[in-house]
Each structure stands twice: as structure tokens, then as C-alpha cells.
N, C-alpha and C positions, 0 to 999 in steps of 0.2 A: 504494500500500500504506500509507503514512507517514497522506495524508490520510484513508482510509478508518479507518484505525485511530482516529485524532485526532476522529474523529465521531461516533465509539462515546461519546465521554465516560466518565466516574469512571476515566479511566487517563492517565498520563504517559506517551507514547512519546519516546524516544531513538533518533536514525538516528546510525551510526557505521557503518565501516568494519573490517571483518576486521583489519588489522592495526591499527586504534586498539585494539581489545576485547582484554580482560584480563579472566583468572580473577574479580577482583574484583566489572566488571561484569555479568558473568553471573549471581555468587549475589547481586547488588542486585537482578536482574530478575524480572518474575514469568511473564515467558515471552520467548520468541524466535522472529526472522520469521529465517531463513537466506535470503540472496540473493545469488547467483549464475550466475555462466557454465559451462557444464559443458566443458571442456577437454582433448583429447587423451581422453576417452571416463570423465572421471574430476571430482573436485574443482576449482577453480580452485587456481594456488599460494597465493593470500593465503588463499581458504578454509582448506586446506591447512596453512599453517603458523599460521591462530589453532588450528586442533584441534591440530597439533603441540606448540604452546606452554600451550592450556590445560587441555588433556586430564588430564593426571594432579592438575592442582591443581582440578580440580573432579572429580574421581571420586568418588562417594560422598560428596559434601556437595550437590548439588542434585537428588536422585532426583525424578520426577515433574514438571519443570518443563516446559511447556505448550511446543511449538514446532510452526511449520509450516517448511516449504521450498518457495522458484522457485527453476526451476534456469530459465535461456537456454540451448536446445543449437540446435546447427547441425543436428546430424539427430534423435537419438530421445532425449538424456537421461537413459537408464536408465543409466548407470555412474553417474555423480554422484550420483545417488540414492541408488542400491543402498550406497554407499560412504558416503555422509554419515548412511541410516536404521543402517547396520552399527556409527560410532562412537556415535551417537546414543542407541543400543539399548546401548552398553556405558556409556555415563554414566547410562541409566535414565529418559531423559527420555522426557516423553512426544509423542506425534505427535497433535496436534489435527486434521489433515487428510490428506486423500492429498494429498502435493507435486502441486506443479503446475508441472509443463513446457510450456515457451512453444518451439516452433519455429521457428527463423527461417527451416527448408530454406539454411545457409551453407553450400555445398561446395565453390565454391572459393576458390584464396587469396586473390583479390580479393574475394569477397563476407566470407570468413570475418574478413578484417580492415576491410571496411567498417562506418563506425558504423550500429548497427541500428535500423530503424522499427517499434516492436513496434506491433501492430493492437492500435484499442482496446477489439473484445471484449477482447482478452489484458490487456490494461491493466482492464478493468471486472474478468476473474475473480482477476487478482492480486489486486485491491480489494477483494474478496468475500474472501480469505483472511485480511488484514491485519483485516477487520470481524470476522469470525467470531475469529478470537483474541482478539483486544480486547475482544470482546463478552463471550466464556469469563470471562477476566480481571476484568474488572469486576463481574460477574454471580455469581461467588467459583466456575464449572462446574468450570476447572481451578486 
């Protein structure tokens, strides 16, 4: 995602971590890639508590800012979704893509906590997500 964006050119990408990010960082940005695990049928916790923590200091100061979503689910992904497009939709931002869930089929507890080999179609269309943002971005679409 990071390099595909990085290729797009006329844009600065920053990779950071859910709990590094602050209110702050989000209104320097001129869009956002969300990435994560979908967990217990929902958000990851770090997802989780950056919208915990930045959710009310960015209400209505960055309306229309460009985002896509990967979510990793062990079977279908649609909670993490649903649950990240629903705060998502209450800060105003916008959705450049349909999210893109990557399946790993993890069901049980040894697979669900073994480290994952994502195939790299799945690797090539997160790729295609992080271009197409970037591309937006630079190009002034969103």
C-alpha cells in the first residue's frame, strides 16, 4: 500500500500506527489509508481507541477528507466495516473506494493467532487502493 502510494508521486505518504495518530495528524492529512484486523467480528482495539480518542477532536473540522479501508478478517469482515464506514460517515469523511477485505479463512485458534501469509493478488489489490488514493490526492479529485 505505502509503496504503491509512494509511486503515485506529487504526495508525501506517512505510515504510522493507530495508536501513534493524533487529532493533529489527521487534519495535516489530505487523506487516509485505515488498516487493519477485523476482530471479534468488529474494529481492532488500537483501531478502536484512535476513533475513541480522536473522534470528537476532529468532528467537524475535517469534513470530506478522502479515505479508503483493508480490513484482514479471518472469515467475512463485514462488522469492521460496517463499524468503521458508520464512524467514518459521522466525521463526514469521504470513502474513495469500496474497503477491501482480504480473507485469511483463520478459524481456529491456532490459525487465528498464527502470523499471516497474505497472497499476493491480495497484496497487488491493496496496492491498487493505496495508488488510487494517492493518485485522487495528487491529481486535487478529492
Amino acid at each position: 500500500v505505502e509503496r504503491a502510494a509512494r509511486d503515485q508521486g506529487g504526495v508525501s505518504v506517512k505510515r504510522q500506527t493507530a495508536r501513534q495518530t493524533r487529532p493533529e495528524h489527521v487534519l495535516t492529512a489530505s487523506g487516509l489509508i485505515l488498516v487493519g484486523p477485523e476482530n471479534l467480528a468488529g474494529l481492532s482495539g488500537p483501531m478502536k481507541d484512535f476513533f475513541d480518542r480522536c473522534y470528537y477532536p476532529l468532528l467537524d473540522r475535517c469534513p470530506g477528507l478522502p479515505y479508503a479501508a483493508l480490513i484482514c478478517a479471518g472469515s467475512d469482515g463485514s462488522g469492521a466495516h460496517r463499524q468503521l464506514a458508520r464512524i467514518a460517515q459521522g466525521l463526514r469523511w469521504k470513502p474513495v473506494c469500496e474497503p477491501l477485505i482480504v480473507n485469511t479463512n483463520a478459524q481456529s485458534a491456532e490459525a487465528i493467532l498464527a502470523r499471516k501469509q497474505i497472497a499476493n493478488e491480495d497484496l497487488d489489490r491493496c496496492g491498487e487502493v493505496g495508488a488510487t488514493l494517492a493518485a485522487g490526492v495528487a491529481m486535487g479529485i478529492w
